[in-house]
N, C-alpha and C positions, 0 to 999 in steps of 0.2 A: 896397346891391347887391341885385339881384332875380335870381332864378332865371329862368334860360328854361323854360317849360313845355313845347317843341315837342320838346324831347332829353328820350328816355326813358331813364330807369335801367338799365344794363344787368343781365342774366337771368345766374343761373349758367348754364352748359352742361348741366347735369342736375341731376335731382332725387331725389334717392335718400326715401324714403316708408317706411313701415313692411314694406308689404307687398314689396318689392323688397327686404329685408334679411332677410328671412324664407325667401324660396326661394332656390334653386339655379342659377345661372346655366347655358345650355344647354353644356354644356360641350362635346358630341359635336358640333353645329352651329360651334360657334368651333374647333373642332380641327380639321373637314374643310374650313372657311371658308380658315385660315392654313396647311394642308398642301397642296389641292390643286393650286395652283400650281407646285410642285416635282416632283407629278409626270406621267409618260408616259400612265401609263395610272391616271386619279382614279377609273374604277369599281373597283377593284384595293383603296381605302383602306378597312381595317375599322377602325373607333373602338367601342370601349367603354366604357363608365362605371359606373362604382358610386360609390354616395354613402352615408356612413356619418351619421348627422345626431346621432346620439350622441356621436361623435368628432371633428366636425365637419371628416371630410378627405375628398375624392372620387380614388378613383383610375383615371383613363384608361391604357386600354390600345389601341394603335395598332398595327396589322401595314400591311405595303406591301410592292409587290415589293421583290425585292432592287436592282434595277438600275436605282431610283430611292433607293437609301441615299447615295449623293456630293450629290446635287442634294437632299436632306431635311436632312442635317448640316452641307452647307455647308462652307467652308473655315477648318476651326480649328471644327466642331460650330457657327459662326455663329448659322447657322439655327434648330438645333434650340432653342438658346439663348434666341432671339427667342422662339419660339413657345412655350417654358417659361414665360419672364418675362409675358406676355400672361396667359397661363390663369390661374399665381399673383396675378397682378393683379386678374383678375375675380375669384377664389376670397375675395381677399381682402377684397374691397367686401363678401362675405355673411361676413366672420368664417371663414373656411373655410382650410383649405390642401388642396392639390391635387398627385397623383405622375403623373407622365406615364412611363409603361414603356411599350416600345419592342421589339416583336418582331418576328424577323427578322431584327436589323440587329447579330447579332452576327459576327464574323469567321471564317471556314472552320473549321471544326474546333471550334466550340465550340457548338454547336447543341443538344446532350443537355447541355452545361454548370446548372446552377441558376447565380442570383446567386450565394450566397456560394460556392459554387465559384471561380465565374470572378474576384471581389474576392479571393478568396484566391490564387489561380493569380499576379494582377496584384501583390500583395503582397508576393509570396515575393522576399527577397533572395538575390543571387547566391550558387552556390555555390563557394568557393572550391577551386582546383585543390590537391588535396594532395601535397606533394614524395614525389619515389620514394629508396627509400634514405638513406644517411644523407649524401646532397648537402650544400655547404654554403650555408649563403644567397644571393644573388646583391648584389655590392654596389651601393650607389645612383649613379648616373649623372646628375652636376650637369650644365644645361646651360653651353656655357660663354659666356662676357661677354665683352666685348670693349669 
């Protein structure tokens, strides 16, 4: 059996090199790349980054109007989801992890919040109603079969 020599071998898709494992993927260009679509007004999108090379984590920070936060989150956070998994993907090709924070896009009333404010606000279990007096229990209420 002989080889055809006219079919080439196929090529990976990329080539990752020394020097590509070494720097930092543009992270501000890929996060205005997979945000601006979503929104009204894309001169409006500020991106930030910091890249720690010691700790090897970069953290993006994103503001947008408000009344582009439905169509950036998407139905069930979708969206933002996507655009998470994407960054941590590239982050991760250079050995890196990546936080993507999110300003703005908290809900009415929580604006002077910090994080672990608002994680703890979200934390907090119900409080339970305490009886008045010396009431007696209320008995339980099977539903009934039939």
């Amino acid at each position: 059996m002989s080889l055809n020599r006219s079919v080439q071998q196929p090529q990976p898709h990329h080539s990752l090199t020394a020097n590509s494992l070494t720097t930092s993927p543009n992270y501000v260009g890929l996060v205005k790349f997979l945000m601006q679509p979503f929104l009204e007004a894309p001169e409006s999108l500020s991106v930030d980054c910091e890249i720690s090379p010691t700790l090897k984590r970069a953290w993006v920070r994103i503001a947008f109007e408000s009344a582009d936060k439905g169509k950036v989150f998407g139905r069930g956070g979708r969206n933002i989801q996507a655009i998470r998994t994407v960054i941590a993907a590239a982050a991760q090709l250079t050995g890196q992890s990546v936080y993507l924070d999110i300003y703005g896009s908290t809900t009415p009333g929580r604006e002077g919040m910090s994080v672990e404010e608002d994680q703890q606000e979200r934390t907090l279990l119900p409080i339970s109603r305490e009886r008045s007096g010396n009431a007696a229990p209320r008995p339980i209420v099977k539903p009934r079969t039939r």
